[in-house]
MDAnalysis code that builds the backbone (N, CA, C; Angstrom):
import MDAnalysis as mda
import numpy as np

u = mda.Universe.empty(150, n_residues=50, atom_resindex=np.repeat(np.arange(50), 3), trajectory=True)
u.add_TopologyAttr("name", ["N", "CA", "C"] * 50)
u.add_TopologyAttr("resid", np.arange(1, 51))
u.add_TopologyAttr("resname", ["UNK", "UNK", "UNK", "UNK", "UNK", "UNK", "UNK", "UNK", "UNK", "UNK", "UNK", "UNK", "UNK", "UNK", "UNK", "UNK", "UNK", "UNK", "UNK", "UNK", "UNK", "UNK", "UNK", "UNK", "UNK", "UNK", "UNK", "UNK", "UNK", "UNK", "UNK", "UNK", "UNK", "UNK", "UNK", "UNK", "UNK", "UNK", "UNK", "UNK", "UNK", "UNK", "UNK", "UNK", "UNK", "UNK", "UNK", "UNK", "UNK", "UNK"])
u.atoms.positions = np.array([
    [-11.432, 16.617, -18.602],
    [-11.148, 17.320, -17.369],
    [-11.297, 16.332, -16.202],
    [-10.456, 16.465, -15.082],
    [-10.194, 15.540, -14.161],
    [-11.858, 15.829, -13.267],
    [-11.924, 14.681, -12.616],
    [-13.360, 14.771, -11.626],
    [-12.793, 15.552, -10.284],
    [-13.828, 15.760, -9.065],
    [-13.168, 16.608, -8.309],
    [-12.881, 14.798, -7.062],
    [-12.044, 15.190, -6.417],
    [-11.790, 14.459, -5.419],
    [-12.758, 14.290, -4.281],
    [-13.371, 13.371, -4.131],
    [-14.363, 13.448, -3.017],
    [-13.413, 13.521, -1.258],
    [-13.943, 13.971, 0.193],
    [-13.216, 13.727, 0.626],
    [-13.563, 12.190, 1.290],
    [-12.276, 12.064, 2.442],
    [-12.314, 10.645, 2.834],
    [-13.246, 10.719, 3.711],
    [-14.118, 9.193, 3.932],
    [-14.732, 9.486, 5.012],
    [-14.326, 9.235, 6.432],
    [-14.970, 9.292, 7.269],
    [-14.962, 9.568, 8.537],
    [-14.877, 8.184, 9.334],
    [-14.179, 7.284, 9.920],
    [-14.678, 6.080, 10.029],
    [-15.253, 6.080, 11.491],
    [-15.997, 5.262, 12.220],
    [-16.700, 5.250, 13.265],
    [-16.367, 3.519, 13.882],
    [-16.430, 3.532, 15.045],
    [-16.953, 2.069, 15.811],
    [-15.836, 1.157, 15.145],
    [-16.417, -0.137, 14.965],
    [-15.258, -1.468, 14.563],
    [-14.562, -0.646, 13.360],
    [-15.006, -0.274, 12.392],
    [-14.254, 0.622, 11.361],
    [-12.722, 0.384, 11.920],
    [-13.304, 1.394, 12.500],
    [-12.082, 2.909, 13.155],
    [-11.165, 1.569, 14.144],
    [-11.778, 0.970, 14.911],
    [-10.794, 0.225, 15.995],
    [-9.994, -0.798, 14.928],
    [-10.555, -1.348, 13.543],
    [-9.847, -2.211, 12.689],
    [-8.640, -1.506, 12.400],
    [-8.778, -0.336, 12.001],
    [-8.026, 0.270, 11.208],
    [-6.922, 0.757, 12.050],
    [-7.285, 0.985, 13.653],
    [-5.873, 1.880, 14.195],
    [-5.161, 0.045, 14.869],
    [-5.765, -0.947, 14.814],
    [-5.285, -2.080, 15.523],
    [-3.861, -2.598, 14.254],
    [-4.830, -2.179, 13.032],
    [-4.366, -2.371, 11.598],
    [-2.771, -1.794, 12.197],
    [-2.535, -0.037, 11.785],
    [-1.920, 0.828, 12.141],
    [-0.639, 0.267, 13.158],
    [-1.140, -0.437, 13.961],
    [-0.335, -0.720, 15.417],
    [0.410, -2.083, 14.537],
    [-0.252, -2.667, 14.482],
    [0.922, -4.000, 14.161],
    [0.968, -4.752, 12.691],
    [1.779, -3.615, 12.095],
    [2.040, -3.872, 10.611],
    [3.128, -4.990, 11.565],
    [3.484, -5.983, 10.693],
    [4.287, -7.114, 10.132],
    [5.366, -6.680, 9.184],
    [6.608, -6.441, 9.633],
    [7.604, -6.230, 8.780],
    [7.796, -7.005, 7.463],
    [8.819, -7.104, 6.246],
    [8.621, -7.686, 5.415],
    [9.949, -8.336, 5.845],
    [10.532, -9.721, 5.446],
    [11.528, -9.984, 5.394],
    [12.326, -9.701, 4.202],
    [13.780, -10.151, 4.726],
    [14.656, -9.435, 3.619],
    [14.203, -10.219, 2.286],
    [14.110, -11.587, 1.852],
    [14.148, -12.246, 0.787],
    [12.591, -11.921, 0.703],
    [11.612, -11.487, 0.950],
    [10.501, -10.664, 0.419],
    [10.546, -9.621, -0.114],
    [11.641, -8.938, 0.443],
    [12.109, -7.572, 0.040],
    [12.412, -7.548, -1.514],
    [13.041, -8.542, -1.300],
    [14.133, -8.910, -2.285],
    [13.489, -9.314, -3.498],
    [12.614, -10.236, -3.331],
    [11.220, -10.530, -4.284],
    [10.662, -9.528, -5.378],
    [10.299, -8.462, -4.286],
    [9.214, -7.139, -4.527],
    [10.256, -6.433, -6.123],
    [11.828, -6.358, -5.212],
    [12.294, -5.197, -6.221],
    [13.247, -5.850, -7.442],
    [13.066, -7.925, -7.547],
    [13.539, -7.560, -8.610],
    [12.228, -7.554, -9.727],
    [11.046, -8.035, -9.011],
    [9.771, -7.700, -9.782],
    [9.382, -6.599, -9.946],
    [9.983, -5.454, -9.408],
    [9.954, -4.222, -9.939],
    [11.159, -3.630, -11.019],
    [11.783, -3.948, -11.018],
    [13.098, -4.004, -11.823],
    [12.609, -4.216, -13.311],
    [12.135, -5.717, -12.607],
    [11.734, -6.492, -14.303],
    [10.447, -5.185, -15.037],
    [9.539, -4.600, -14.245],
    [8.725, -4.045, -14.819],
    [9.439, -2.728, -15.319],
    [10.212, -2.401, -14.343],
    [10.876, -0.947, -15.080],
    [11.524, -0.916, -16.545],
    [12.143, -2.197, -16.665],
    [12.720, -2.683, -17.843],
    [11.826, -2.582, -18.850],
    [10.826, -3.412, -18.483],
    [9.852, -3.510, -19.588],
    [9.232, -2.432, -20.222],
    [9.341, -0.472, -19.233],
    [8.498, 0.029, -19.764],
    [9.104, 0.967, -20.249],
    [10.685, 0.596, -19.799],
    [11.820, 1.802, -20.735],
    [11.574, 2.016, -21.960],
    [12.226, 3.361, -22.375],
    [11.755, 3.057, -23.813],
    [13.409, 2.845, -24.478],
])
């Protein structure tokens, strides 16, 4: 039987200011990163076909 989910906590002070500074300036990915990600996802999908 599954455990119960605890909830998240609450963050406070530097926490909280890391996390919404975080929030504010994600870094896009470039295209040939992009590009990286999904044929390494590709390759894994392959692998787990049946």
């Amino acid at each position: 039987m599954a455990k119960p989910i605890k909830e998240t906590p609450v963050l406070y002070d530097d926490d909280a200011e890391r996390l919404e500074m975080a929030a504010h300036n994600v870094v896009p990915l470039t295209d040939e990163e992009r590009k990286e990600i999904m044929k390494a996802y590709d390759d894994v999908k392959k692998c787990c076909a049946p």
